[in-house]
C-alpha positions as CSV (number, residue, x, y, z in Angstrom):
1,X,6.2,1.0,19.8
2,X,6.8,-1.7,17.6
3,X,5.1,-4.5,15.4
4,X,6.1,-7.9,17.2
5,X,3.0,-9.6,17.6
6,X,0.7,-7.4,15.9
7,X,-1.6,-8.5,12.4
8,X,-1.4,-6.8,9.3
9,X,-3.6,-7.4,6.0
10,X,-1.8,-6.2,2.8
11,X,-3.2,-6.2,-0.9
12,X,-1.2,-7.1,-3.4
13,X,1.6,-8.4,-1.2
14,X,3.1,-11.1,-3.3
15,X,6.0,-8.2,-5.2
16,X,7.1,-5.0,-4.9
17,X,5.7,-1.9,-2.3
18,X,3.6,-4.6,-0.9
19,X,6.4,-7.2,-0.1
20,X,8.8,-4.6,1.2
21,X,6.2,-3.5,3.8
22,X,5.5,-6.8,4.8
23,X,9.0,-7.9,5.5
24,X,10.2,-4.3,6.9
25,X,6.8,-5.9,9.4
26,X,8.6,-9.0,9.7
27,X,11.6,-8.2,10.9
28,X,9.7,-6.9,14.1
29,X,7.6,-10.0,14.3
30,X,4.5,-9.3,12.6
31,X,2.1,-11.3,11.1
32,X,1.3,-11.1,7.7
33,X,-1.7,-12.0,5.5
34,X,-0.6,-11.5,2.1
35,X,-3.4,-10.9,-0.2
36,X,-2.8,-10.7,-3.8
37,X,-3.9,-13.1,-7.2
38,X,-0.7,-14.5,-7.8
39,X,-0.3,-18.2,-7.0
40,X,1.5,-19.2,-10.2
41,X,5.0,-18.1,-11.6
42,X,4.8,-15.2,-14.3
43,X,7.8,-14.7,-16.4
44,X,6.7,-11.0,-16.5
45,X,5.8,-10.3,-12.7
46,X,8.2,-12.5,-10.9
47,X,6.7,-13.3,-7.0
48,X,3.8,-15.0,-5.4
49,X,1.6,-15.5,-2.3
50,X,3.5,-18.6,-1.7
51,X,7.0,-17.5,-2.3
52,X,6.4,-13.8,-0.7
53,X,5.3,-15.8,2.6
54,X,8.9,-17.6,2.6
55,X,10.3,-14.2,2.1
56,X,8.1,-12.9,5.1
57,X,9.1,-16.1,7.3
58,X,12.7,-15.2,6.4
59,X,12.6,-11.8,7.5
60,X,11.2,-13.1,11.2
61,X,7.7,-12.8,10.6
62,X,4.2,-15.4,10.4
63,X,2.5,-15.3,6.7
64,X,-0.5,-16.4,5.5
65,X,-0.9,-16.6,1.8
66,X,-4.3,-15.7,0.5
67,X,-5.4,-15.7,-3.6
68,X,-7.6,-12.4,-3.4
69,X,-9.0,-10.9,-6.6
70,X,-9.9,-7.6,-3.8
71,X,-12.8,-6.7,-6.4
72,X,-14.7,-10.0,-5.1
73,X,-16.4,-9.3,-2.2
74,X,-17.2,-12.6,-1.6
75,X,-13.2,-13.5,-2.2
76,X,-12.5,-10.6,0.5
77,X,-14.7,-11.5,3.0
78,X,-13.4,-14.8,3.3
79,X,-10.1,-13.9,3.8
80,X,-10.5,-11.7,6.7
81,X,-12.1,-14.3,8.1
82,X,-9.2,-16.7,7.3
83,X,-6.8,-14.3,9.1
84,X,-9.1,-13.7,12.2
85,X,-9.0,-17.8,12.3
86,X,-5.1,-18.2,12.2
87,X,-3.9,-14.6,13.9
88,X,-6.9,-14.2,16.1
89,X,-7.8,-10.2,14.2
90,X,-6.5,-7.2,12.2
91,X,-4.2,-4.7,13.4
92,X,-3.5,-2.5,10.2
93,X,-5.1,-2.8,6.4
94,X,-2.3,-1.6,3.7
95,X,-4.5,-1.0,0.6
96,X,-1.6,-1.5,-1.8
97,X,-2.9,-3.7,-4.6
98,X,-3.5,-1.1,-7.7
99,X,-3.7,-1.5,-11.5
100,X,-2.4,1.4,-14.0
101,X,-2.3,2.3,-17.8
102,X,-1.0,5.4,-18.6
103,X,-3.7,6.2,-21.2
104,X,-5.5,8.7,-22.8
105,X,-9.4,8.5,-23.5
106,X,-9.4,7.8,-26.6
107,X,-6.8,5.0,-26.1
108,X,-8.3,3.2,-22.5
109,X,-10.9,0.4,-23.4
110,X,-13.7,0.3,-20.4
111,X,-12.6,-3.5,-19.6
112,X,-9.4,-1.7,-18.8
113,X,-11.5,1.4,-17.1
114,X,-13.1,-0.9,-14.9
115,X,-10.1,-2.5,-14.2
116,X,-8.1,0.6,-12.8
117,X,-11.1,1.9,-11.1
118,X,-12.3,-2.0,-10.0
119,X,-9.1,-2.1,-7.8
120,X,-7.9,1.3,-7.0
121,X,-11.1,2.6,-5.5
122,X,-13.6,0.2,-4.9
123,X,-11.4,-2.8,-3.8
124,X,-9.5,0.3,-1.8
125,X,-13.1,0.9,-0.1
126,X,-14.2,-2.7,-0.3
127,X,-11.0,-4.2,2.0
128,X,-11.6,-0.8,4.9
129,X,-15.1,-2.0,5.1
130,X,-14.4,-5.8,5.4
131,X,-11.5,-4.8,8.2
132,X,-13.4,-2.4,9.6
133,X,-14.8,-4.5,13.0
134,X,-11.8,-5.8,13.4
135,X,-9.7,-3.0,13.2
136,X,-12.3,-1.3,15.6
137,X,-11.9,-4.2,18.1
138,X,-8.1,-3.6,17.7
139,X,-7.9,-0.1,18.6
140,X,-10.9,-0.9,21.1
141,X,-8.0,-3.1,22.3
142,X,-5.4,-0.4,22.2
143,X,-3.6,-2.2,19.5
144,X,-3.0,1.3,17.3
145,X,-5.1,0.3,14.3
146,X,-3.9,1.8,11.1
147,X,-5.2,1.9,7.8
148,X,-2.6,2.8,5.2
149,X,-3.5,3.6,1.2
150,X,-1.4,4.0,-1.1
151,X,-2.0,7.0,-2.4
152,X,-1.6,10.1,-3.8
153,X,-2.1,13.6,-2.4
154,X,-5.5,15.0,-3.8
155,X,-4.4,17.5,-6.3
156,X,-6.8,19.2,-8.6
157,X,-4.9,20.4,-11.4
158,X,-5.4,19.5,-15.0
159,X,-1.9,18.2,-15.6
160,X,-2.7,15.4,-13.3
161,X,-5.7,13.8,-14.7
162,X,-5.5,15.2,-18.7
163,X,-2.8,12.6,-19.8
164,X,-4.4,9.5,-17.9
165,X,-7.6,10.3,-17.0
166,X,-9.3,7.0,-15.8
167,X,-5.9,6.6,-13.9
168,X,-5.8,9.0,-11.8
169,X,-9.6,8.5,-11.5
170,X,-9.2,5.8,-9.9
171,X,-5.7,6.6,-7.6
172,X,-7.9,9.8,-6.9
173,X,-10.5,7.2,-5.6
174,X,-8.3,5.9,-3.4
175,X,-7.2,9.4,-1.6
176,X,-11.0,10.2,-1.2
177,X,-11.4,6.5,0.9
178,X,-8.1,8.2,3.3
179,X,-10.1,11.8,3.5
180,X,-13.0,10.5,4.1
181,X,-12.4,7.1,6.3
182,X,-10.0,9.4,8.3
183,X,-12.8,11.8,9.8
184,X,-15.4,8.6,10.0
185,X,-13.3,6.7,11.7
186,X,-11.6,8.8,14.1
187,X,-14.4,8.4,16.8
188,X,-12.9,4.8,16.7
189,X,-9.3,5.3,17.3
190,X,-8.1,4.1,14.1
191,X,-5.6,6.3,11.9
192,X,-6.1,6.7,8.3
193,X,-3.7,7.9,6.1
194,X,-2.1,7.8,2.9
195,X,1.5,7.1,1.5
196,X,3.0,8.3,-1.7
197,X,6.7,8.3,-3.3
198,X,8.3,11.5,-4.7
199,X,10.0,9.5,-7.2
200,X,9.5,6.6,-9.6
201,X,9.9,3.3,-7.3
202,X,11.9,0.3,-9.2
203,X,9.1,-2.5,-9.3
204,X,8.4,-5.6,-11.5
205,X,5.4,-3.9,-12.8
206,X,7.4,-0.3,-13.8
207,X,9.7,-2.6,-15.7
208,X,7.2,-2.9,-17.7
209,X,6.0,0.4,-18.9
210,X,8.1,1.4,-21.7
211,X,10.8,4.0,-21.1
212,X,11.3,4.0,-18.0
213,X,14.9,3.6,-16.3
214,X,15.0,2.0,-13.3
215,X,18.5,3.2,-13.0
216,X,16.8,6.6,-11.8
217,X,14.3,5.1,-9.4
218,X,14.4,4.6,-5.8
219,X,14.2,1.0,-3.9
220,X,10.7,-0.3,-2.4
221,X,12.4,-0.3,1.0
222,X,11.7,3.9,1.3
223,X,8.1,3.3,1.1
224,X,8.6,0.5,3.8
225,X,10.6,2.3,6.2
226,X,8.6,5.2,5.9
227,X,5.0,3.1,6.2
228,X,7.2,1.9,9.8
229,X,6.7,5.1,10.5
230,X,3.1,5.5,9.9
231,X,2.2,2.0,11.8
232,X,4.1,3.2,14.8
233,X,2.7,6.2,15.4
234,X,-0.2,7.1,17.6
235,X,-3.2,6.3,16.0
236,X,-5.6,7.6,18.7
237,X,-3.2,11.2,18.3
238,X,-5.1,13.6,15.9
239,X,-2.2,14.7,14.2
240,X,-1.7,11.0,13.0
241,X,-4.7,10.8,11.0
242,X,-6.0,12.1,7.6
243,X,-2.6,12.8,6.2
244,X,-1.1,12.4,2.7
245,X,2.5,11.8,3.5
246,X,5.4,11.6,1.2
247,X,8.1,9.0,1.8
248,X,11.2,11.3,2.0
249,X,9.4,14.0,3.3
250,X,8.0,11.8,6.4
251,X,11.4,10.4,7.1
252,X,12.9,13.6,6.9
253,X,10.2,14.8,9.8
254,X,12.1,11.8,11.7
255,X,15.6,12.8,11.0
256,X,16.4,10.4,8.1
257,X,17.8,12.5,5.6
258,X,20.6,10.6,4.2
259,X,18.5,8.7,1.7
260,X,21.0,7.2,-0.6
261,X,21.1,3.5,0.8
262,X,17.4,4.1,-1.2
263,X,18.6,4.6,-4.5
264,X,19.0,1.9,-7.1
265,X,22.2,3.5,-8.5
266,X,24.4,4.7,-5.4
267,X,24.9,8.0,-5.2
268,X,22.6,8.9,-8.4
269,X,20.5,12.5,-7.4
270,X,18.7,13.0,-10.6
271,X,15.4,10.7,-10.2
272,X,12.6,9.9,-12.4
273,X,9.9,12.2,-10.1
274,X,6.6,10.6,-9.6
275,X,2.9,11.4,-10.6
276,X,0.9,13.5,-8.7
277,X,3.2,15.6,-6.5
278,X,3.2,19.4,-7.1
């Protein structure tokens, strides 16, 4: 089973996880609709629709650049109707697009509250429910329709949510849409699941939170390669829904173990470890 042919509808495409899913799509001969805000050049977040779609085409694959602000229904709406019109439906929804800020109460703002939770869980929850008839008609089809989230595992433990609260709020948001999408929309034939890193990922966007050495990270192409994984899998198979996977751990259940081509410093062992795995 591969991806030549098949549609796939990724937020917050134009950089980083999102990008590295697309092309690792690509290179099979996907189509791609990348949905993100960015259609001018930022000297802080390099990457947009327009120049992640060339990217895309490189790698052997179609692209269609949308601007999406994913908390505008309206705005959301219209571009699954945009992709139906050029690819004809919608195979597999990645909800990537996420905001974060590492804050405490005291120090978040609402605007910025409503931001985090805006995108992580509603526009998570918004985008399923905007795919959702044509993912149905896919796996109707016997297309394999996936929904992916980037996610964490749901973990209830103070440590996670006392530091950033309305952070992991709002990633937590996110898991609940893969628990609870998963068991609504098995009778359908479409997978739910979610994806998480163990360690920090080298992005634009970590660059910019202070302190953090991208010298200890991992690439964006583990996440890819392990997403692969997820999109190729049997979606109609029980065992391929509802599950919170992380990236080394799901290659490893593939026999990738040798996971150093990942690393942004060869041969480096001692990573930055991510939130929200215990």
């Amino acid at each position: 089973m591969d991806l030549r042919g098949k549609t796939l509808f990724i937020t917050g495409a134009s950089r980083g996880i999102g990008l590295a899913i697309a092309k690792r799509a690509a290179a099979d001969g996907a189509n791609v609709v990348v949905a993100a805000k960015t259609a001018e050049p930022n000297p802080k977040l390099p990457g947009t629709i327009y120049s992640a779609a060339e990217e895309i085409r490189a790698a052997g694959g179609q692209a269609l650049p949308l601007q999406v602000d994913i908390r505008d229904e309206e705005a959301v709406l219209a571009a699954v109707q945009q992709a139906v019109l050029t690819f004809g439906g919608i195979d597999i929804l990645v909800n990537n697009a996420s905001a974060i800020s590492l804050t405490d109460t005291e120090h978040t703002p609402m605007k910025r509250y409503d931001l985090m939770n805006g995108i992580n869980a509603r526009g998570t929850y918004l985008c399923t429910q905007a795919c959702l008839p044509e993912l149905k008609k896919s796996a109707a089809a016997g297309r394999n329709a996936h929904v992916l989230n980037m996610s964490p595992p749901l973990s209830m433990k103070t440590h996670w949510f006392a530091p950033h609260t309305a952070y992991t709020m709002a990633k937590y948001g996110m898991s609940m849409c893969t628990l609870g999408h998963a068991g609504e929309f098995r009778k359908y034939g479409i997978a739910v699941n979610s994806l998480w890193p163990r360690t920090a990922i080298a992005t634009a966007a970590l660059q910019m939170i202070p302190g953090v050495d991208l010298k200890a990270c991992r690439t964006p192409e583990i996440l890819a390669d392990a997403a692969y994984l997820v999109f190729t899998s049997d979606a109609k198979d029980e065992r391929n829904t509802g599950n919170f996977h992380i990236d080394d751990a799901l290659l490893a259940e593939h026999g990738q173990v040798d996971l150093d081509r990942y690393a942004v410093t060869p041969g480096n062992r001692k990573f930055i470890p991510d939130f929200f795995v215990d």
